[in-house]
C-alpha positions, 0 to 999 in steps of 0.5 A: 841790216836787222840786228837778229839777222845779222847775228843770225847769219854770222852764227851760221856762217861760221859753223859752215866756214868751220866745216870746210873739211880741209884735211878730207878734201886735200887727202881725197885730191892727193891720195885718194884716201879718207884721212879719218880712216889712216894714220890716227884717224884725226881729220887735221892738219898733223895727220895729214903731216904724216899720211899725205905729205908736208906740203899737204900738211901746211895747206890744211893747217894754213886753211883750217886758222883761216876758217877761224879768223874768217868767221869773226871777221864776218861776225864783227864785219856785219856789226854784231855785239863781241858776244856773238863775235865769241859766239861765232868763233866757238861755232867756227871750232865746232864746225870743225869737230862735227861738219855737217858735210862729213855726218858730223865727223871731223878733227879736234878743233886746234888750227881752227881754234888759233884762228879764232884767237888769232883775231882777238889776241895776235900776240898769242900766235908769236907766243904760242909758237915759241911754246911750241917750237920749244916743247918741240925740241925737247919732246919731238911730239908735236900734238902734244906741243900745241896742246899745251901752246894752247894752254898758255892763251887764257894766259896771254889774255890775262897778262898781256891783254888784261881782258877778263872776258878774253881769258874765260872765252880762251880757257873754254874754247881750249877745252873743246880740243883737249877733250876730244884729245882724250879718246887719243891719249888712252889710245897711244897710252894702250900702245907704249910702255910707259908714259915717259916713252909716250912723252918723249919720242926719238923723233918726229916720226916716232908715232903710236 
């Protein structure tokens, strides 16, 4: 196959795969309920937790990591340079956030964003996991534990897997959830009384 179509379809392939809308999908079949309209409005699979049930949640977040994956094992199946193989992955994420099926309006990017990262570096999942369970345990607020699991890759890439390439594609990819987070920071912040109250919850269905 010609080089530019390959790139080509591995391009578009993963912004589609990213922009399988999991969450909407799951919440239409199971309540009828457009998961961007409840809860903290956030088409993902820690929404989907809350309003539609656990089961539903971990079928979201198991499909939206795979979406990741699947779009760079495409890209390096068709035999495209590792650039586009990043390239494919950050397009998997933006899938994710702006879906050409739901008018550009989709989730933040997290699950899709630990797919992608799962395929280059597998030992940022265990690592990133203990992060996050320990994060867990202390504050009971599960977005933020994964937000700052998801800080620990451009780490992971720099001690564990000394690729400098890694590290810089990590720190930016990260930075596409973060961002979209911040709308939800303000929102929460607007809603308690001080930032230890919003950090440290009673439990995990404490929720502003």
């Amino acid at each position: 196959m010609n080089e530019a179509l390959s790139i080509a379809i591995a391009i578009a392939s993963a912004y589609l795969l990213g922009s399988i809308p999991s969450a909407y999908i799951v919440g239409r079949l199971k309540k009828g309920v457009d998961i961007r309209q409840i809860g903290s409005q956030n088409m993902g699979a820690m929404n989907t937790f809350y309003k539609v049930g656990i089961t539903s949640g971990l079928l979201v977040l198991a499909v939206d990591i795979g979406k990741g994956t699947a779009a760079v094992a495409l890209a390096r199946w068709l035999g495209v340079p590792p650039i586009i193989e990043m390239l494919a992955g950050t397009n998997a994420v933006i899938g994710h956030g702006f879906p050409v099926w739901l008018n550009f309006r989709g989730g933040k990017g997290g699950a899709t964003l630990i797919g992608v990262l799962f395929f280059f570096m597998p030992w940022a999942i265990p690592i990133g996991l203990t992060v996050f369970g320990l994060l867990l345990l202390l504050t009971r607020f599960p977005t933020l534990s994964y937000s700052i699991a998801l800080i620990c890759f451009p780490f992971i890439a720099w001690l564990i897997y000394h690729h400098g390439d890694y590290v810089v594609f990590s720190l930016l990819l990260c930075l596409i959830p973060l961002i979209k987070y911040i709308p939800r920071i303000k929102e929460m912040r607007a809603k308690t009384t001080s930032w230890r109250r919003l950090v440290l919850r009673k439990n995990l269905k404490d929720r502003f």
